[in-house]
N, C-alpha and C positions, 0 to 999 in steps of 0.2 A: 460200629453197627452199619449193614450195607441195607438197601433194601432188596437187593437181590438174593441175599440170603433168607431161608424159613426162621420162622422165629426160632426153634431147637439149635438153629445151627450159629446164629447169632449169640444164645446161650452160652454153646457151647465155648465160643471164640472168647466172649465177656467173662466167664470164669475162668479161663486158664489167663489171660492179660491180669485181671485184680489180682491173684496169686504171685504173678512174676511182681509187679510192681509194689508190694507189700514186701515180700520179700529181697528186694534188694535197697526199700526204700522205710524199714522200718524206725533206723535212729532218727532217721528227721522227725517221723510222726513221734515218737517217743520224747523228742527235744523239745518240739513243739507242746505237748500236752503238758509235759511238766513248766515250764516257764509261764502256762497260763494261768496251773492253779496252786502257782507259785510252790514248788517244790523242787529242792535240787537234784540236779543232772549227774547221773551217774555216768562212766565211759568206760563201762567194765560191761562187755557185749551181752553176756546173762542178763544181764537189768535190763540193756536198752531192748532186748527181744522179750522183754517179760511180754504178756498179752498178745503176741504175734500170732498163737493159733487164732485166739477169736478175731483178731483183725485181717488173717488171711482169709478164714473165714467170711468176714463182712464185706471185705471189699471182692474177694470172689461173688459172692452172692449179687453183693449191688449192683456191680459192673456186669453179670449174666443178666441180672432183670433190666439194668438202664440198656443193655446192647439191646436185648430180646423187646422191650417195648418201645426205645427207640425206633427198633428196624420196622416195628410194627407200624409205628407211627406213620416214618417215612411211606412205608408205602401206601396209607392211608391217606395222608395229606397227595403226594404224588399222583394216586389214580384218580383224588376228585379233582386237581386241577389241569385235566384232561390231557399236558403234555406228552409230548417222546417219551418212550421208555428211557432214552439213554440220558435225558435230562437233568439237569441241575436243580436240588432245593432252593428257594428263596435264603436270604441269612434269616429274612422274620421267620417262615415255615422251619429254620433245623431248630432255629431257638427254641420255635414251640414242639418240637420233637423234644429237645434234650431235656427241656422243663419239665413233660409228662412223666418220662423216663425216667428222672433224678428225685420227682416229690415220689414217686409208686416204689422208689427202692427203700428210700427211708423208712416203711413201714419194716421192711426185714433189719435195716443197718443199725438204727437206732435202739436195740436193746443189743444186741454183738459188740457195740462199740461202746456203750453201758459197761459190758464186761470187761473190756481188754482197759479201761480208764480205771476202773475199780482194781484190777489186776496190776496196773501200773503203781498205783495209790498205796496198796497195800501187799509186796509182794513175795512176804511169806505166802499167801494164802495161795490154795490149788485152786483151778477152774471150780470143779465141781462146790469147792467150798463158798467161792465169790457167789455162782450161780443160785445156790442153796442161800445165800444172805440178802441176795436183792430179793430175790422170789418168796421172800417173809412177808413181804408190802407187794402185791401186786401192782398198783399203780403205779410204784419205781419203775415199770421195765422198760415204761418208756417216756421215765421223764429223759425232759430234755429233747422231745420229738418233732417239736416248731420250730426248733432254730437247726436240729438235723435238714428237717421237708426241705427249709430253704436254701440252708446251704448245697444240699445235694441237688436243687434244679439246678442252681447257679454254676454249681461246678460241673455237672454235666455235659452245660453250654459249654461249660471252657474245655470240654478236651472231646466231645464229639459235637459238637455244631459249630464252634467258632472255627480250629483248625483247618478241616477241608474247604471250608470259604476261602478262607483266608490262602492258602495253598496255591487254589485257583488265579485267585487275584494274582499273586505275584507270579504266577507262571504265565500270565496272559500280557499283563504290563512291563513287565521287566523280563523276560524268557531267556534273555543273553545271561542274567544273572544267576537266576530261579529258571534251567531248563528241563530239571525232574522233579517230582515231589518230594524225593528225600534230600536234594537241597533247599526245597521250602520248606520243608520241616521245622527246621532248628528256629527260626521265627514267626512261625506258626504256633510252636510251640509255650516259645516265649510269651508272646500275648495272649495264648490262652490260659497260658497260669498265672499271667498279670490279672485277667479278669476272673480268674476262679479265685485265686488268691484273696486280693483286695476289695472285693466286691464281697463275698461268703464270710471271709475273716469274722467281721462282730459278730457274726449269727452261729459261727464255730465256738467263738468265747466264752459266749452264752451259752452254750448247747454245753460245751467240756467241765463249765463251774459247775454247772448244777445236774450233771454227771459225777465229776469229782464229790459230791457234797450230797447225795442220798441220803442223808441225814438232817439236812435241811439249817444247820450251824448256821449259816452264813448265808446262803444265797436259797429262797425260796422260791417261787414262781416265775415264768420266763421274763414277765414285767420286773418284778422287784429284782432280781437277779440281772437286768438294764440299770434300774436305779441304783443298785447298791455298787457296779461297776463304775456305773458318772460318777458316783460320790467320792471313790477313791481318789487316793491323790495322784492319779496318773490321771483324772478327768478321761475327754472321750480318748487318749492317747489307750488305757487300757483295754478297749475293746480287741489293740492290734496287738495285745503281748504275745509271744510267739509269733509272727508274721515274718520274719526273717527265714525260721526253719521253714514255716509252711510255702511259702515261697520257693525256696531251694526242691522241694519236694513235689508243689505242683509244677515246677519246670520241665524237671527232669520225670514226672511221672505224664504229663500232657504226651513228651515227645516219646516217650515208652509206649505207653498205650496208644498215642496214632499210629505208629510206628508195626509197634506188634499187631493190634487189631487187624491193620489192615494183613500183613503177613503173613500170621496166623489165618485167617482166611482163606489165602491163598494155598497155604499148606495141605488144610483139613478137607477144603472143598474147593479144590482146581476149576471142577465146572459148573459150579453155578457164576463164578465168576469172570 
């Protein structure tokens, strides 16, 4: 998200990056969801892309509304604190961008992502049939919607606010090292999917059990669905089941999405930039 771009054009940039990056990164998300609500892992590419329209879908959308209210943000917090145009975010001021961004997308991602897990869970079933079985119970559509909000500011942070900080820094301190941004990338990258990762994880766990489980078997309410995870016998260890894949997935999706965003950007709209 830039702030020199209009929020449409921000959009525009944020859905086409969630698209590429779902699509090249969909067996992770797939590896990941099933190792949390403990089901085995197919390697037959049909399965691991089951749910990938609704999840291009979500993370297109997410990633158009965190960029578009992101860049909103940005330039909101940037005109009241009176600096240079050409100036720099605070890391406090992008955190508080990404976090706006990431909790207002969750109101779209948290039933899309409902689907593509239900899809995953049971995948005879067609869309339209998943879609017709939640939408029996209205209130399914978006359980699972508190532990989404927070994971989605969190992850946010991690691949539009921490990144270009972090960028900066090593291109100012170290510049013999780090003397363009696409060699600060690659650990920029890194710690931003250290802290979207590890930091979001339990609130992913929670969110994916009782998505997997609309039926309410096992894991009820976002509380008891915390208790009934401590009580297993992985202890707090299972809040991290799948954190290996999701890791591997926010690495390489941090550095796609800084990567492309900015890019993409430059592609669609040469001059507002």
């Amino acid at each position: 998200m830039s702030k020199h771009l209009s929020e449409f054009q921000n959009a525009t940039v944020g859905m086409m990056v969630g698209v590429i990056e779902v699509s090249l990164l969909q067996p992770l998300n797939y590896m990941k969801n099933m190792t949390q609500i403990k089901q085995p892992i197919s390697f037959n590419p049909a399965i691991m892309y089951r749910g990938v329209t609704a999840n291009a879908i979500n993370m297109g959308s997410c990633t158009m509304i965190q960029f578009a209210v992101g860049g909103r943000l940005r330039k909101i917090v940037h005109d009241m604190s009176g600096r240079d145009k050409d100036s720099h975010l605070t890391l406090a001021e992008e955190i508080f961008c990404g976090i706006g961004a990431g909790t207002t997308s969750a109101l779209v991602g948290s039933p899309l992502e409902l689907i593509m897990i239900q899809q995953q869970k049971h995948s005879a079933q067609s869309v339209a049939n998943t879609v017709a079985r939640i939408t029996t119970s209205p209130p399914d559509i978006y359980r699972g919607f508190n532990g989404m909000a927070v994971r989605e500011a969190l992850w946010t942070c991690g691949y539009l606010s921490i990144p270009p900080v972090v960028r900066r820094e090593l291109m100012t301190e170290f510049p013999d090292q780090f003397p363009t941004n696409d060699r600060a990338r690659i650990p920029a990258a890194l710690l931003g999917g250290l802290f979207a990762c590890y930091l979001t994880h339990p609130f992913d766990t929670i969110k994916t059990c009782m998505q997997g489980d609309i039926a309410r078997a096992k894991y009820g309410t976002f509380s008891n669905t915390f208790k009934t995870i401590l009580a297993g016998s992985m202890g707090f260890r299972g809040f991290y089941r799948g954190a290996t894949f999701r890791y591997a997935r926010m690495c390489c999706a941090v550095f796609i999405m800084d990567f492309m965003g900015e890019k993409v950007g430059q592609l669609l709209y040469p001059s507002s930039l």
